[in-house]
C-alpha positions as a Markdown table, in Angstrom:
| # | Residue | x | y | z |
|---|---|---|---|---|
| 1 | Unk | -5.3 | -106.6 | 110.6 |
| 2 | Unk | -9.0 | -107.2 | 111.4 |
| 3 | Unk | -9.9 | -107.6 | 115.0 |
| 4 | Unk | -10.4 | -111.2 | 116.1 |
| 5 | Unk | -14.3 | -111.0 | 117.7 |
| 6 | Unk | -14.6 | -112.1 | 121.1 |
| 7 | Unk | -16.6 | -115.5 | 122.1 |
| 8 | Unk | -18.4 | -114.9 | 125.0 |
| 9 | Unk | -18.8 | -116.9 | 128.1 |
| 10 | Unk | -20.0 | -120.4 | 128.0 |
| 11 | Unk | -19.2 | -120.1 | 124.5 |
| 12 | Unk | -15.4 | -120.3 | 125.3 |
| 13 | Unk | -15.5 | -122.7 | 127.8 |
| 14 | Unk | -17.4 | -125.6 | 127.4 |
| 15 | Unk | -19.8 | -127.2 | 124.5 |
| 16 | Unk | -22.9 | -125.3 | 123.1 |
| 17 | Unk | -25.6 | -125.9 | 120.9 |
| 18 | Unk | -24.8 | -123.6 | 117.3 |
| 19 | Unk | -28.6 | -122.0 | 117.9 |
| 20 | Unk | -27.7 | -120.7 | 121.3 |
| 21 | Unk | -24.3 | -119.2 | 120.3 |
| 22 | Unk | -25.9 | -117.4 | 117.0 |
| 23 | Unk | -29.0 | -116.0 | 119.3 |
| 24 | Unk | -26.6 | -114.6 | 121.5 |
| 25 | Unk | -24.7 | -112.8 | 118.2 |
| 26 | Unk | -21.6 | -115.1 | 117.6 |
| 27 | Unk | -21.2 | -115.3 | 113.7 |
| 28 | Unk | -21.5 | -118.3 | 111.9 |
| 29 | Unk | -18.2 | -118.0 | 110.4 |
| 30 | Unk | -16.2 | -117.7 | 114.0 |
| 31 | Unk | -18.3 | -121.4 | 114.9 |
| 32 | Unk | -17.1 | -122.8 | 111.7 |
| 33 | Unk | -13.5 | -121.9 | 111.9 |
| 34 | Unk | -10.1 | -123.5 | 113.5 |
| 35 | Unk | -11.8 | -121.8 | 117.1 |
| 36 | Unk | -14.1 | -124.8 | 117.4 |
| 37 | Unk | -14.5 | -128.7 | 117.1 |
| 38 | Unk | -17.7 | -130.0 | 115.2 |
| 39 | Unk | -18.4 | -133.0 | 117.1 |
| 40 | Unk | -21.7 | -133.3 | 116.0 |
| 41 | Unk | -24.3 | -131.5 | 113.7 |
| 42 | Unk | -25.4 | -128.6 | 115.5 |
| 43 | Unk | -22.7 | -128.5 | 118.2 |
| 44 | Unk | -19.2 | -126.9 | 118.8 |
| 45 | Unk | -16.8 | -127.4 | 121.1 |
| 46 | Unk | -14.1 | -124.7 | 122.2 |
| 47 | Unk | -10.7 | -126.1 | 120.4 |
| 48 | Unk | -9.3 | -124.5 | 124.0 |
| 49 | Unk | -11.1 | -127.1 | 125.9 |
| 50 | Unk | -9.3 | -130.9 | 126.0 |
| 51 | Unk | -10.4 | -133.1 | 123.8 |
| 52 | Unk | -11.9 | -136.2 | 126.4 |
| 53 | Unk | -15.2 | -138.7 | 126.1 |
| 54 | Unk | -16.3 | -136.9 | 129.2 |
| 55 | Unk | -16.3 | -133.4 | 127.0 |
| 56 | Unk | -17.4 | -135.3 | 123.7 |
| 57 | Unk | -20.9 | -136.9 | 125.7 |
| 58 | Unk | -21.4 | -133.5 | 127.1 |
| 59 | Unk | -21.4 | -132.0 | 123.7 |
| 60 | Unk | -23.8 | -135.0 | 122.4 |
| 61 | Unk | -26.1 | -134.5 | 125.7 |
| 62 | Unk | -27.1 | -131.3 | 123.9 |
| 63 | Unk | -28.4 | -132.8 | 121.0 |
| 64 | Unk | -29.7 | -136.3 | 122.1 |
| 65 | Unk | -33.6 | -136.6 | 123.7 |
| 66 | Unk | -33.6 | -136.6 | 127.4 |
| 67 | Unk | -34.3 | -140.4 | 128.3 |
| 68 | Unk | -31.4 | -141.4 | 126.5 |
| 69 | Unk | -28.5 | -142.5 | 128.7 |
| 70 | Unk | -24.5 | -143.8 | 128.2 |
| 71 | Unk | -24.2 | -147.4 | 128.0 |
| 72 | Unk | -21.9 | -150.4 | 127.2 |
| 73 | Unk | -18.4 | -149.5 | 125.8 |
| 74 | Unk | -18.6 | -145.4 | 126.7 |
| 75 | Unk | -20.5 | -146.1 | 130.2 |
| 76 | Unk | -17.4 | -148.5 | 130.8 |
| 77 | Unk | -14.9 | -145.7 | 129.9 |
| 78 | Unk | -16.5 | -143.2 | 131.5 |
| 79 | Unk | -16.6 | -145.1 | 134.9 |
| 80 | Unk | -12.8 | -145.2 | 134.3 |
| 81 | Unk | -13.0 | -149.2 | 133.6 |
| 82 | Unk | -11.0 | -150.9 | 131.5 |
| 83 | Unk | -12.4 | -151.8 | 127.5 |
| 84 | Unk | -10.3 | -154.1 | 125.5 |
| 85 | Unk | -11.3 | -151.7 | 122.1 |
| 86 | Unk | -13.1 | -148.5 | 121.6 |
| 87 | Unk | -14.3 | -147.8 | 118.1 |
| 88 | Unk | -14.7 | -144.0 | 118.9 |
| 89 | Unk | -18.5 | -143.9 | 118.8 |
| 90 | Unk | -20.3 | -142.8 | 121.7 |
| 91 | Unk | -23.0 | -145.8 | 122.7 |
| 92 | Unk | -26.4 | -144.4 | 124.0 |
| 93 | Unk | -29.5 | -146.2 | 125.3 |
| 94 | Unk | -32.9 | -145.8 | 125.0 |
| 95 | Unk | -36.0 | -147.3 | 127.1 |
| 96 | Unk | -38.0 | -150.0 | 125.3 |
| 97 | Unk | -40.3 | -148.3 | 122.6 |
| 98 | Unk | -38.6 | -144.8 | 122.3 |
| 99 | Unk | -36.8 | -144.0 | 119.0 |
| 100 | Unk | -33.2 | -145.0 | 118.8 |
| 101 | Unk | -31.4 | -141.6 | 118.1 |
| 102 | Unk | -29.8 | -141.7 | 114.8 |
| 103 | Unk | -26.8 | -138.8 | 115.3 |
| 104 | Unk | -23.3 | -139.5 | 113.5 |
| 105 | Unk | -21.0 | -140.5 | 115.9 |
| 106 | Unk | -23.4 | -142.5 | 118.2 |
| 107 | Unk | -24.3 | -146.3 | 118.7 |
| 108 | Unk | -28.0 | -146.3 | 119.7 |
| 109 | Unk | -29.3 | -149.5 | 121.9 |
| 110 | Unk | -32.3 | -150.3 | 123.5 |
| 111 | Unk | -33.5 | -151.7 | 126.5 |
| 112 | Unk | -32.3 | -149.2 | 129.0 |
| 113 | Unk | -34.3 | -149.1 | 132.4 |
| 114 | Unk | -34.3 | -145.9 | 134.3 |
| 115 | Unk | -33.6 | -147.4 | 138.1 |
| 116 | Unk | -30.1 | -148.2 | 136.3 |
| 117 | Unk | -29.0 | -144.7 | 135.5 |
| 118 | Unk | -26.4 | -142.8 | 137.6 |
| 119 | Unk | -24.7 | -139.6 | 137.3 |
| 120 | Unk | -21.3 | -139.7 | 136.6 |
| 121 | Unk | -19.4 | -136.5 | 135.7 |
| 122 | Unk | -22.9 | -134.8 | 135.3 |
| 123 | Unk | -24.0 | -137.1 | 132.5 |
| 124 | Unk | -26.6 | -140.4 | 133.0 |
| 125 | Unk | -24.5 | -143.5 | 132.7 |
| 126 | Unk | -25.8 | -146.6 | 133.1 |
| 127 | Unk | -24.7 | -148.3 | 136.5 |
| 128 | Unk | -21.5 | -150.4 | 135.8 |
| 129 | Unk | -23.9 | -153.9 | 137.0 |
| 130 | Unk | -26.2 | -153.7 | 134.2 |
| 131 | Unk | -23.4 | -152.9 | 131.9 |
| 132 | Unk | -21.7 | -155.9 | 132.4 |
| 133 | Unk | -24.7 | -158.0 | 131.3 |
| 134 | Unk | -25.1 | -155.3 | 128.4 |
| 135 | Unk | -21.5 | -155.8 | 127.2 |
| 136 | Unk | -21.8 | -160.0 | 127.8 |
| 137 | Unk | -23.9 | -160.0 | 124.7 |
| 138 | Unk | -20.5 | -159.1 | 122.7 |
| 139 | Unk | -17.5 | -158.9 | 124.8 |
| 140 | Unk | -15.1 | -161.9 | 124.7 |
| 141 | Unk | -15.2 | -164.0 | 128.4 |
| 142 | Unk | -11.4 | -162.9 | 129.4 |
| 143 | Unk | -12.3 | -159.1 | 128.7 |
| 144 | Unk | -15.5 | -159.8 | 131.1 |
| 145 | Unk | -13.9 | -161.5 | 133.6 |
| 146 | Unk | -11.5 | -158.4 | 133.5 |
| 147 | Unk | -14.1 | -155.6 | 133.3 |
| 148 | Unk | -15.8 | -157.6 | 136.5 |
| 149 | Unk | -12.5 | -157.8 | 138.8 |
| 150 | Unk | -11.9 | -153.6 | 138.1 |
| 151 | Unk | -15.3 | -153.6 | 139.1 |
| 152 | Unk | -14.7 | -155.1 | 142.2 |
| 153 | Unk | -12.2 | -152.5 | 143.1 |
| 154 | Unk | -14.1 | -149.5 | 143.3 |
| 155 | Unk | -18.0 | -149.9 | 142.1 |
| 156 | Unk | -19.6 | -152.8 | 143.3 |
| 157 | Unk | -19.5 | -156.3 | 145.6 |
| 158 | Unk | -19.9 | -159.8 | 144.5 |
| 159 | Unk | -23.2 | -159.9 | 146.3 |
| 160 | Unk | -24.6 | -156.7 | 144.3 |
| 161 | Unk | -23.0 | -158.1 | 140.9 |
| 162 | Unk | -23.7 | -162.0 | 141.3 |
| 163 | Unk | -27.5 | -160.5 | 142.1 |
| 164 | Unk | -27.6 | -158.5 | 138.9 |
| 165 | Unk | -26.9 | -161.0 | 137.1 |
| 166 | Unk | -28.7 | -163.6 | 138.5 |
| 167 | Unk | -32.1 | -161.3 | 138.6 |
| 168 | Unk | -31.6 | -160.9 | 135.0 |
| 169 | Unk | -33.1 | -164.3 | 132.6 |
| 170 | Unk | -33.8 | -165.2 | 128.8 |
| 171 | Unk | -31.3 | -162.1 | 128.0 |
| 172 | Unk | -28.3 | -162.1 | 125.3 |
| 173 | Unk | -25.3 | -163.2 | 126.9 |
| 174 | Unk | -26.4 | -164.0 | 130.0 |
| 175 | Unk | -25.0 | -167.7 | 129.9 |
| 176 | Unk | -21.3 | -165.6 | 129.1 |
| 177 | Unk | -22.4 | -163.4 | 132.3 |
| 178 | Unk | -22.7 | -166.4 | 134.9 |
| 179 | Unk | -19.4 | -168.2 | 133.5 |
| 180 | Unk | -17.5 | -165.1 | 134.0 |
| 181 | Unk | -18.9 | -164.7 | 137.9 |
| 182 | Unk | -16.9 | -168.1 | 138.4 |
| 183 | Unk | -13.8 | -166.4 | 137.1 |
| 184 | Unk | -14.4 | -162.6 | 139.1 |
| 185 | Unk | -11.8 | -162.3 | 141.9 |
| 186 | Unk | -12.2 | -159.0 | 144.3 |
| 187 | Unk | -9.0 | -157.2 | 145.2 |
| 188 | Unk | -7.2 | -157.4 | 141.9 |
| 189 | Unk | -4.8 | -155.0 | 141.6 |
| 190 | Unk | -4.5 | -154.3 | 137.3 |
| 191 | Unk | -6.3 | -155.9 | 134.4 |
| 192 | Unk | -3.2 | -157.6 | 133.6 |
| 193 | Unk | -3.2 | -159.5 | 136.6 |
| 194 | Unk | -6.7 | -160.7 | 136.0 |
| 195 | Unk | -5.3 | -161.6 | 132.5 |
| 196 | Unk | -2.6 | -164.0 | 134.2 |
| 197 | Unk | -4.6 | -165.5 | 136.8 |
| 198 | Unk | -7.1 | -166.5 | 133.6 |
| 199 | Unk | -3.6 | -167.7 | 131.5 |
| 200 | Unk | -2.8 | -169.8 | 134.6 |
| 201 | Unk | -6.6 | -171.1 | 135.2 |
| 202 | Unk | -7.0 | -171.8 | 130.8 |
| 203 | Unk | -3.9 | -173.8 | 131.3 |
| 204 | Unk | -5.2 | -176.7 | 133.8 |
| 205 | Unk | -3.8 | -175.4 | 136.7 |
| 206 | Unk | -5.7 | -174.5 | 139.7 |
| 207 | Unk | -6.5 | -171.3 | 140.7 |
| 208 | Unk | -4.3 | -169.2 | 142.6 |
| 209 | Unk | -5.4 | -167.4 | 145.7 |
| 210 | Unk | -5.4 | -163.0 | 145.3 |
| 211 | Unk | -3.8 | -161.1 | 147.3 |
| 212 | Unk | -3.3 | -163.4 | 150.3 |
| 213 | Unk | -1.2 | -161.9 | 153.0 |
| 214 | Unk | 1.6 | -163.6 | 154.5 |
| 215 | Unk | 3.0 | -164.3 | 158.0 |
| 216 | Unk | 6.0 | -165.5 | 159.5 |
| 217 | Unk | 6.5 | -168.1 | 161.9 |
| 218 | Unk | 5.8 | -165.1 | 164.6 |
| 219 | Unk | 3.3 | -163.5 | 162.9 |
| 220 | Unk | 4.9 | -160.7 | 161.6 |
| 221 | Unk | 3.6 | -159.3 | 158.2 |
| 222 | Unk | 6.1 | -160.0 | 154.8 |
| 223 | Unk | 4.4 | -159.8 | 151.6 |
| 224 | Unk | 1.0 | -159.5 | 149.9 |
| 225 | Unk | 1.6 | -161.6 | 146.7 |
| 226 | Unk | -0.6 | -160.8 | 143.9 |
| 227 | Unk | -1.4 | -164.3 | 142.9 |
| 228 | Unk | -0.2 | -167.7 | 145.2 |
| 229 | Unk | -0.6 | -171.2 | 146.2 |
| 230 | Unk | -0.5 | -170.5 | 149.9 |
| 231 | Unk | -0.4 | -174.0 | 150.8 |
| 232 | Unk | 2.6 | -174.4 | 148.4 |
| 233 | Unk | 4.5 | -171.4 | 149.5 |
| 234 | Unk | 4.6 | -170.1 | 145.8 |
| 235 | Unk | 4.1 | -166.7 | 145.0 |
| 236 | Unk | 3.4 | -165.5 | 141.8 |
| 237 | Unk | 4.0 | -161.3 | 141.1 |
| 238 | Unk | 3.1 | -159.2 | 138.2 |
| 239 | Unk | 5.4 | -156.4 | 137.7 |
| 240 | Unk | 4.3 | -153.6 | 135.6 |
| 241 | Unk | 6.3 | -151.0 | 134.0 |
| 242 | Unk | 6.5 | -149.1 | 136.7 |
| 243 | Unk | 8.1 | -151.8 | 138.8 |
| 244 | Unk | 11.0 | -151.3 | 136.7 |
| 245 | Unk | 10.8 | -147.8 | 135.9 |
| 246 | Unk | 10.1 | -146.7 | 139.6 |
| 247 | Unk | 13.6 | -146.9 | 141.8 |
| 248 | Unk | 12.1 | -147.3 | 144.8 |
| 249 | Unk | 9.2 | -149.4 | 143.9 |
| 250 | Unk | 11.6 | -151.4 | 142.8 |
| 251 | Unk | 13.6 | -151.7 | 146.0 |
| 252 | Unk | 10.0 | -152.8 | 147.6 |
| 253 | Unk | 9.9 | -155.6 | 145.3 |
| 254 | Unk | 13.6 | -156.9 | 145.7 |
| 255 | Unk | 12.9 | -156.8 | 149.5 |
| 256 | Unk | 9.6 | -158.1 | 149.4 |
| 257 | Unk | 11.2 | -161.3 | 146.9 |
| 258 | Unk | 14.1 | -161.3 | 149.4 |
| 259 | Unk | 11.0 | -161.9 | 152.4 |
| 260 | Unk | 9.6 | -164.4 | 150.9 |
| 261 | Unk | 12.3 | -166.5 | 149.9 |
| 262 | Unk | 14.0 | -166.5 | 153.2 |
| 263 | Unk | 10.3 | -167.9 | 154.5 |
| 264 | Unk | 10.4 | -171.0 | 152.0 |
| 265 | Unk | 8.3 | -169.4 | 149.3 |
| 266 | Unk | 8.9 | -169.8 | 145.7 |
| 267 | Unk | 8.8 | -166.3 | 144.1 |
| 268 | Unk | 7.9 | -165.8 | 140.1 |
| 269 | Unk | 7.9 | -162.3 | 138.7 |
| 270 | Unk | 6.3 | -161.7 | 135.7 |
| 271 | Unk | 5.5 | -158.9 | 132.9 |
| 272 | Unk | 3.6 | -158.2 | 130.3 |
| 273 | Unk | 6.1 | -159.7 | 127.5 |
| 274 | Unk | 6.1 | -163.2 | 130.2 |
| 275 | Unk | 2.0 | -163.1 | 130.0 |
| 276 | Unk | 1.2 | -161.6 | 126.3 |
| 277 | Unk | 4.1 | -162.4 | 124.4 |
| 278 | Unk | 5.4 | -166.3 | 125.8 |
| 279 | Unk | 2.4 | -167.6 | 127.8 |
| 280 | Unk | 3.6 | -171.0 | 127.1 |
| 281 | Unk | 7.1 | -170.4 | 128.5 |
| 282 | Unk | 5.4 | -168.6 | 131.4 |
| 283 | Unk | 2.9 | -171.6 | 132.1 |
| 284 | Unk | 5.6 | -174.0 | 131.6 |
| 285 | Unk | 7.5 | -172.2 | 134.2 |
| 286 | Unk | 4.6 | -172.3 | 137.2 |
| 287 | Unk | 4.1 | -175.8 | 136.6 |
| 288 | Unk | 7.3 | -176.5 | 137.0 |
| 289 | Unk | 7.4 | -175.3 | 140.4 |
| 290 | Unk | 3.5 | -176.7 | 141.5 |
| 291 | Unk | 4.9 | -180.4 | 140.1 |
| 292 | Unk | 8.0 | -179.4 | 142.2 |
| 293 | Unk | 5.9 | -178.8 | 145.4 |
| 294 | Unk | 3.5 | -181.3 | 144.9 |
| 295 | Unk | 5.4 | -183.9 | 143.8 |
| 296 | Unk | 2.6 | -184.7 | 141.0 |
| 297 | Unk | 1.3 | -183.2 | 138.7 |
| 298 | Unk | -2.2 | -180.8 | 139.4 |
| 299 | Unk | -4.9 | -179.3 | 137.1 |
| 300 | Unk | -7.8 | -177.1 | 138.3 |
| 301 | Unk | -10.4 | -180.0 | 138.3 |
| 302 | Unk | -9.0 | -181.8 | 141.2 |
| 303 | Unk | -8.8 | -178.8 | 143.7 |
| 304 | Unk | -11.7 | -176.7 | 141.7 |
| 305 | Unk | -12.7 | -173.2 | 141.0 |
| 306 | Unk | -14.4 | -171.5 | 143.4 |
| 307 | Unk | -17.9 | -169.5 | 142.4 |
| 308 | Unk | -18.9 | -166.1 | 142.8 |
| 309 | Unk | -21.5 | -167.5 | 145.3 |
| 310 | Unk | -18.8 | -169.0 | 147.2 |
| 311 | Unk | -16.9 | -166.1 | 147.7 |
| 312 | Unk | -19.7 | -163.7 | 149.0 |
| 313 | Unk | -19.8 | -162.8 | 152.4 |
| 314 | Unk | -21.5 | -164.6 | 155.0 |
């Protein structure tokens, strides 16, 4: 049995350009067979190495003119945010007047400035700010509002995000942009909570408050709901899989319930089947308990929304 040739180091590690590999005497046949991924003309990636965006823009770095950068759907992924859909394709964006790269595999855009690049696992992304106005252009307002709150968790402020947006005029989707500021919340815990506070919000009913803490009578700390009408003493949790799956998470949460309701509060758990599957039961449900509390019925205009504005710090 013939000998199996050796790749050579960075051959066998990470992507390559084809050129580089042949100049430094691997055959062509060994970069065309079951050894390699071809994730673009002219480029091979080591079938040893796992198969991730961060490894597929690496390999398209190679190949792609040096002012491009990442942008919309991939920058969002790559910044570990949350995308409603990804079509595979790796978006790129040029500066204004620079050819749009045509390479298989790619989106091209234009309109990238340079001040918003960062790096980001060694490649330039554009900063997650300007991608939210990039992505208003096309993205549906409940999938903003929900890329903005996981913003708020680890990459930005309201100030820093209100001020991108407001800095940028006469663009595509800006109108989207501002409405979903109005909606942004900081300290949400998931995307599907974001998704529930906009069911309960879509529904006529007012906002709830995130992640308020309570207090006893003494002061002593019981829960941190994830939604709540504090005034109401209703508490609204969303309970992902791994509230159920988790043994002791899910002793936290009994206990935690357990608090509450020996305070006075109204406690309603939800999951993803109560928010995705029977949001009319679910909505049905917290009204209930608001018309129970306030002894009338309530809708969102009457207490109002509060802006993005509102919520910065003074």
């Amino acid at each position: 049995m013939p000998r199996r040739p050796t790749v050579p180091e960075p051959f066998s590690s990470r992507p390559f350009r084809v050129r580089d590999a042949t100049s430094a005497g691997v055959p062509v046949d060994v970069l065309d067979g079951p050894r390699f991924r071809r994730p673009f003309q002219g480029v091979r990636i080591p079938s040893s190495v796992p198969d991730s965006l961060v490894t597929t823009c690496q390999a398209a770095r190679l190949v792609l003119p040096r002012e491009v950068a990442f942008s919309h759907e991939t920058a969002v992924l790559l910044c570990e945010l949350p995308v409603p859909a990804f079509d595979g394709d790796v978006d790129v964006i040029v500066p204004p007047g620079a050819v749009v790269p045509r390479l298989a595999g790619t989106d091209g855009h234009v309109g990238l400035d340079p001040a918003t690049v960062i790096e980001f696992h060694g490649l330039p992304v554009v900063r997650p700010e300007r991608t939210f106005v990039h992505l208003a252009a096309t993205w549906r307002l409940d999938d903003l509002v929900v890329l903005g709150d996981a913003m708020l968790r680890r990459w930005t402020t309201p100030d820093r995000l209100h001020d991108e947006v407001a800095a940028l005029t006469r663009r595509r989707g800006i109108v989207r942009a501002r409405e979903a500021l109005r909606l942004i919340r900081p300290e949400v815990d998931s995307p599907m909570e974001t998704r529930l506070r906009l069911l309960i919000v879509d529904a006529g009913l007012p906002c709830p408050e995130v992640g308020v803490n309570v207090v006893d009578e003494t002061g002593a700390w019981l829960a941190r709901p994830d939604l709540s009408y504090p005034h109401l003493k209703i508490a609204i949790e969303y309970d992902g899989d791994h509230h159920r799956t988790d043994q002791r998470q899910w002793r936290r949460d009994r206990y935690r319930d357990e608090q509450l309701r020996d305070a006075g509060w109204i406690v309603i758990p939800l999951t993803a089947d109560d928010v995705l599957r029977h949001p009319r039961r679910t909505i049905d449900r917290i009204r209930r308990y608001v018309q129970l509390r306030t002894g009338a019925p309530v809708d969102h205009g009457e207490i109002g929304v509060p802006s993005m504005r509102e919520l910065r710090s003074p």
